[in-house]
C-alpha positions as MATLAB code, in Angstrom:
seq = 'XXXXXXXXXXXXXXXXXXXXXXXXXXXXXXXXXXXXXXXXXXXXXXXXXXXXXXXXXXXXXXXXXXXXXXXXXXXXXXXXXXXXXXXXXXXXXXXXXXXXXXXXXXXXXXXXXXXXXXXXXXXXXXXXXXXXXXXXXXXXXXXXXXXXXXXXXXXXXXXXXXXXXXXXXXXXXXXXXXXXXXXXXXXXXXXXXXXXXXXXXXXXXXXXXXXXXXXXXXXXXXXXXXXXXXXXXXXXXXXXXXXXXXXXXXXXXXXXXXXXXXXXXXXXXXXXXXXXXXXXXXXXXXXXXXXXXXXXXXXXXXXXXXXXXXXXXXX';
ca = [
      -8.286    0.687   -9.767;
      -9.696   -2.865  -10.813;
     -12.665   -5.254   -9.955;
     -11.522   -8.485   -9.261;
     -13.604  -10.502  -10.832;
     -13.269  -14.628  -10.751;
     -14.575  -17.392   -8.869;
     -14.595  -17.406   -5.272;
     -11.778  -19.389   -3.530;
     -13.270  -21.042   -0.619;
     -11.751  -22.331    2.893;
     -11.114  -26.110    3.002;
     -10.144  -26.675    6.507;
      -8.893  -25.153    9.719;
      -5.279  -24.156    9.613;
      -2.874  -23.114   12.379;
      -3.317  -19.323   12.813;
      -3.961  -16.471   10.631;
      -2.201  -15.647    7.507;
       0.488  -12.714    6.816;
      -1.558  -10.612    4.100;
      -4.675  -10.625    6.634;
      -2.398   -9.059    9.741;
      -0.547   -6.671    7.449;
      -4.287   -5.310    6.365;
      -4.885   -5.447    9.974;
      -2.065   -3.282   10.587;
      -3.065   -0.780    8.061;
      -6.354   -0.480    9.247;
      -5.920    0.147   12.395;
      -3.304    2.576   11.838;
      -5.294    4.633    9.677;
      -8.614    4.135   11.394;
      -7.344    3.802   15.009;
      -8.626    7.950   15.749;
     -11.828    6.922   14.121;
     -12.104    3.910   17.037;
     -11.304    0.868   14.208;
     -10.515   -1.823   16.144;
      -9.525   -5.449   15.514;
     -12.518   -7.700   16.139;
     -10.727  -10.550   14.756;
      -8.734  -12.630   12.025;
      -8.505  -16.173   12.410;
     -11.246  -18.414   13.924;
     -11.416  -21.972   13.629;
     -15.047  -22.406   12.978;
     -17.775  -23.025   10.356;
     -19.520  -19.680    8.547;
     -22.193  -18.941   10.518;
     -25.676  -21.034    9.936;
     -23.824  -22.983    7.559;
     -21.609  -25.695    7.556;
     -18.391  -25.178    4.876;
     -15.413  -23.623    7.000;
     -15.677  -19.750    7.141;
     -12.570  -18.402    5.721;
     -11.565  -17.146    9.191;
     -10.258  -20.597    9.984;
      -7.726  -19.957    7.068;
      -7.140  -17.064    8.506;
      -7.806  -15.243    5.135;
     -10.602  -13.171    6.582;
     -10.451   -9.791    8.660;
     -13.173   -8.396   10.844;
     -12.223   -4.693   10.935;
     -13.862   -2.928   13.760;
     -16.582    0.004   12.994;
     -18.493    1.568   15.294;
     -22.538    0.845   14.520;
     -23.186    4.147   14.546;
     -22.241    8.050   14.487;
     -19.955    7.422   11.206;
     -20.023    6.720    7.559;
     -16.564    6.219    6.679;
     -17.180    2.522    7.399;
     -18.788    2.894    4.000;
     -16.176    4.808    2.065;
     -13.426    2.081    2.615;
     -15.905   -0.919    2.201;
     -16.192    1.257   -1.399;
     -12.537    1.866   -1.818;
     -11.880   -2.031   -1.086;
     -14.151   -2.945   -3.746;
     -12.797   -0.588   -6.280;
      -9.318   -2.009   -5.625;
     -10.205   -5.422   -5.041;
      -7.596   -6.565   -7.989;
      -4.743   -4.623   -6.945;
      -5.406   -6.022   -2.881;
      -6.208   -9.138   -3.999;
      -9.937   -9.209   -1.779;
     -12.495  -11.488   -3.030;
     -15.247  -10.972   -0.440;
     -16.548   -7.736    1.363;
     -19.323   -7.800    3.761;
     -20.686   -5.061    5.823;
     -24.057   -3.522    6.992;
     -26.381   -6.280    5.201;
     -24.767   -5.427    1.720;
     -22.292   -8.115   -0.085;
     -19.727   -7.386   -2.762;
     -18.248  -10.920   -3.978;
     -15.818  -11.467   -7.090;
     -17.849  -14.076   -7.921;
     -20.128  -11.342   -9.263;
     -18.045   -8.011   -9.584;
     -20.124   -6.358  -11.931;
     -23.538   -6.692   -9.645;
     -21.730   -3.883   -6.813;
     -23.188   -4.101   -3.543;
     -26.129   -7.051   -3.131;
     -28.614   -7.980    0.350;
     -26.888   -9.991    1.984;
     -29.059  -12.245    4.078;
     -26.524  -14.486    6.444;
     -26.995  -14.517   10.353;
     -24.723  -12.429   11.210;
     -25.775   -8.446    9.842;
     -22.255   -6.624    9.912;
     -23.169   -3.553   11.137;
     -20.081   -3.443   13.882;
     -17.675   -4.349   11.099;
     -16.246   -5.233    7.603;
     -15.781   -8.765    6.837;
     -13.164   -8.542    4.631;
     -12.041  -12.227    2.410;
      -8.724  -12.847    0.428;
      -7.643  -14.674   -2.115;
      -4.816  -17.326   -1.334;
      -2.604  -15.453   -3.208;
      -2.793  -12.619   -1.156;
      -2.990  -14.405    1.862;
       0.542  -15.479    1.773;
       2.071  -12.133    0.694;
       4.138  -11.004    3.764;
       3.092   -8.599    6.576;
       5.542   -5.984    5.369;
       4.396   -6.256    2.004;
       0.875   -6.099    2.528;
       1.293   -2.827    4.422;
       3.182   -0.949    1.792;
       1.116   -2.270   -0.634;
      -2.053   -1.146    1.386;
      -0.072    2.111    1.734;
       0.716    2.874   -1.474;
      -2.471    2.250   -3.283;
      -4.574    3.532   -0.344;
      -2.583    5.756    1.739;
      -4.704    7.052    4.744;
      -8.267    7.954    3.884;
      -9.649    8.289    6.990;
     -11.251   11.582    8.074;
      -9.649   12.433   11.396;
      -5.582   12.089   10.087;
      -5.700   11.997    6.101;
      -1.932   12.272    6.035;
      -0.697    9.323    3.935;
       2.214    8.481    6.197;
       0.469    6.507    9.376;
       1.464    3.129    8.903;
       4.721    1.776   10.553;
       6.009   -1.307    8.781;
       7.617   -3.683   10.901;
      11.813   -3.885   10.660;
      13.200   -6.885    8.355;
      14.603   -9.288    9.254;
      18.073  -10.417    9.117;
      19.105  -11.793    5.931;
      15.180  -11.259    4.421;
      14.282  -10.509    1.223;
      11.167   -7.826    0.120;
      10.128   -6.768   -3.058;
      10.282   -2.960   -4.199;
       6.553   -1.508   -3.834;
       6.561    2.158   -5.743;
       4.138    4.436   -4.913;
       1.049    5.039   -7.182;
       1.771    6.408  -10.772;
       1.098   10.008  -11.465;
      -0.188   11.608  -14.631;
      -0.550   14.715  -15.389;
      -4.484   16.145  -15.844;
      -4.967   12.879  -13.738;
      -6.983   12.089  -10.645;
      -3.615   11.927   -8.641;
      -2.935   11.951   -5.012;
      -1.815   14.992   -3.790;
       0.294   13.746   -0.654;
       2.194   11.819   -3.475;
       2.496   14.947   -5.915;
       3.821   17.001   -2.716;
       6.305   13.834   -2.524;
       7.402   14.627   -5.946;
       7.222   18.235   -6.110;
      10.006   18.165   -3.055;
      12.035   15.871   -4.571;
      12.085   18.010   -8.018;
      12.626   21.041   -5.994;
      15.634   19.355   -4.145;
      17.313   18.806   -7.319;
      16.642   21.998   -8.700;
      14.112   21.300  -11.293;
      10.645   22.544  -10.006;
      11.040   26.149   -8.544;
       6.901   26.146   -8.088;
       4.770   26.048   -4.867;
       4.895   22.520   -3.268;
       1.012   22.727   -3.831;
       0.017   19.051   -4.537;
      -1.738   19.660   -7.854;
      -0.385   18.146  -11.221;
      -2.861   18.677  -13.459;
      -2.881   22.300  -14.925;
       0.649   22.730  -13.563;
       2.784   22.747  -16.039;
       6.099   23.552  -14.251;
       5.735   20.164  -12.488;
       5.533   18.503  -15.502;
       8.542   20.380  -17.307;
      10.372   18.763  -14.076;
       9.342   15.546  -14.735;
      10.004   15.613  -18.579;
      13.467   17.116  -17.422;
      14.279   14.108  -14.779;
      13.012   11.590  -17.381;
      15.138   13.211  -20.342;
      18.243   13.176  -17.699;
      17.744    8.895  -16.817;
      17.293    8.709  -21.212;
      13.565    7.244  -20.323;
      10.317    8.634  -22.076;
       9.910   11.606  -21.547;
       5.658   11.836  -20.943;
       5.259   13.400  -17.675;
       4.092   10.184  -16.322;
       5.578    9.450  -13.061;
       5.997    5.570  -12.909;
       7.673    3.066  -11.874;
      11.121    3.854  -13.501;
      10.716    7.717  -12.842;
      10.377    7.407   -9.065;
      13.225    5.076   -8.660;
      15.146    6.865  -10.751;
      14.431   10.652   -9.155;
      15.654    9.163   -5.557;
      18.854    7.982   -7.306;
      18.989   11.488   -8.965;
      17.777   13.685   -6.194;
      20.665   12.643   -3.151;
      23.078   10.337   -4.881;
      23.867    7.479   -3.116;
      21.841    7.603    0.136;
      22.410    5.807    3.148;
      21.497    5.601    6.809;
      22.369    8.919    8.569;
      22.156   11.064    5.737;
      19.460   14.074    4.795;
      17.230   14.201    7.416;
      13.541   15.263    6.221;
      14.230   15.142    2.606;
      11.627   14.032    0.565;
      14.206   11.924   -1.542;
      14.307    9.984    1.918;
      10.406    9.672    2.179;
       9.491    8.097   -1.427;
      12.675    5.801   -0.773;
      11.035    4.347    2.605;
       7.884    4.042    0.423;
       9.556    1.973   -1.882;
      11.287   -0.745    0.522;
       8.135   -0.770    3.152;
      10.006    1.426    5.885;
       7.957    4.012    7.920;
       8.154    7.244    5.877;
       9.403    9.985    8.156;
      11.904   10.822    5.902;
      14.620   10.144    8.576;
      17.062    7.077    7.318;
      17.290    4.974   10.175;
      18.580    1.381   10.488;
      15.019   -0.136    9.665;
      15.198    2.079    6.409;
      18.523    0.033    6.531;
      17.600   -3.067    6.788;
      14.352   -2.203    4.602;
      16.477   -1.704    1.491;
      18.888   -4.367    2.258;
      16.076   -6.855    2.334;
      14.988   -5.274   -1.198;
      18.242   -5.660   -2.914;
      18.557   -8.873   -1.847;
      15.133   -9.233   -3.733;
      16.215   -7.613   -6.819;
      19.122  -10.114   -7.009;
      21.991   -8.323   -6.046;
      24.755  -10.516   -3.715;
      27.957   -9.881   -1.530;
      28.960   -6.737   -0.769;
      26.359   -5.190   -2.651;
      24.029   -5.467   -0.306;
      25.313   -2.392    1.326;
      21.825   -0.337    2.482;
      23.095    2.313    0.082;
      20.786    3.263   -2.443;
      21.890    4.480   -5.218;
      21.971    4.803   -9.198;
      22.440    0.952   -9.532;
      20.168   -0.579   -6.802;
      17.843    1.915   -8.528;
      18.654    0.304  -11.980;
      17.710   -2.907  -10.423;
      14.626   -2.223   -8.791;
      13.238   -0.464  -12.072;
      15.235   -2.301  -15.096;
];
């Protein structure tokens, strides 16, 4: 949870359509805020900003317009905040919504008047920074899934989002979910995640409650899946911990295999599938793309996951 803070990076000129990061944010948003009537009033416009004359960052295409009704709602609000708050981890340089402006130009001023034409109130304007611009659709959702899950009111269930298949031959980096501490303000779809998977392996015997702090016997599981993989053994559930407790709670798994385990579910979080904990041929094709990412050749690139794919994805 970081501010970016740094100079703005303007649009130079129209380009050819909108960029990948922008339609994968798209895709989140209106998969967690389609019940909430989110709609997509538009990415990439070739056009200048609006009683101005320097190219609006819509005809980059590094600008979404997420759709909010003008009135009846305030969660509008709450992800305008949440954006802001994770602006560094997103990589969003520019929100605008309801006559307020948050820029990275000045991230420690929060939310200033904003006094352009247009006033906002029927959507976010949301800007990105190049760099985040050109990070792929399916990365961009599982990125935007992981840090952010599903906040929306109607459906907070952390699982909405349906990352499109990869493509033949593709490569995708590894995106794990969120780290977990114990005492910590965790996410409690992702410690019901990890509460299953200890359970599956035999080393939580608890309720699968979703609370880690104050619950010691989830964090003896950790400390007992960590001391198991020889890593340190803190209770923190990282990068390494989560690779490593998929490897550790199924074996090798592959497409077919353990319908609805939870194993299943924090692996499809991890290569950008759809997490229904059912491994499918885009789980598949999901991994495949990752291990191709991770550097692994030939007939390793098998769409089996297992202790060495996890080795690879968290050295």
């Amino acid at each position: 949870m970081t501010l970016l803070c740094g100079s703005y990076q303007g649009a130079t000129r129209c380009t050819s359509g909108p960029q990948p990061g922008p339609q994968g944010g798209m895709a989140w948003f209106l998969g967690a805020y389609g019940e909430e009537k989110g709609t997509n009033l538009g990415i990439f416009n070739c056009r200048t900003v609006r009683g101005g004359s320097t190219t609006s960052l819509h005809g980059e295409g590094r600008a979404d317009d997420f759709g909010t009704p003008r009135t009846g709602q305030s969660w509008s609000w709450d992800l305008a905040e949440l954006l802001r708050i994770h602006s560094a981890e997103l990589g969003i340089q520019c929100i605008i919504h309801r006559r307020k402006i948050w820029s990275s130009s000045y991230c420690q001023q929060g939310w200033r008047d904003y006094t352009g034409v247009a006033d906002h109130y029927d959507h976010l304007h949301v800007e990105w920074t190049k760099v985040a611009a050109a990070r792929s659709k399916a990365d961009t959702i599982a990125l935007w899934q992981r840090i952010l899950g599903d906040p929306s009111p109607i459906r907070p269930d952390a699982h909405v989002i349906v990352p499109p298949s990869a493509p033949a031959g593709s490569t995708r980096q590894a995106t794990v979910p969120a780290t977990l501490r114990p005492g910590g303000n965790n996410d409690r779809g992702l410690v019901v995640l990890l509460q299953s998977v200890l359970a599956e392996v035999g080393l939580y015997g608890g309720p699968i409650d979703g609370v880690y702090s104050d619950n010691r016997n989830t964090e003896a599981g950790v400390r007992a899946l960590q001391r198991t993989f020889g890593l340190t053994q803190d209770g923190v559930v990282g990068r390494q911990t989560w690779c490593r407790a998929v490897a550790l709670a199924r074996g090798n798994l592959k497409r077919g295999a353990f319908r609805g385990s939870a194993a299943v579910k924090v692996l499809q979080l991890i290569v950008g599938a759809n997490a229904d904990g059912v491994f499918g041929t885009g789980t598949e094709d999901a991994l495949k793309a990752v291990q191709r990412g991770v550097g692994l050749t030939g007939s390793s690139i098998d769409g089996v996951y297992g202790k060495g794919t996890a080795a690879r994805v968290a050295p």
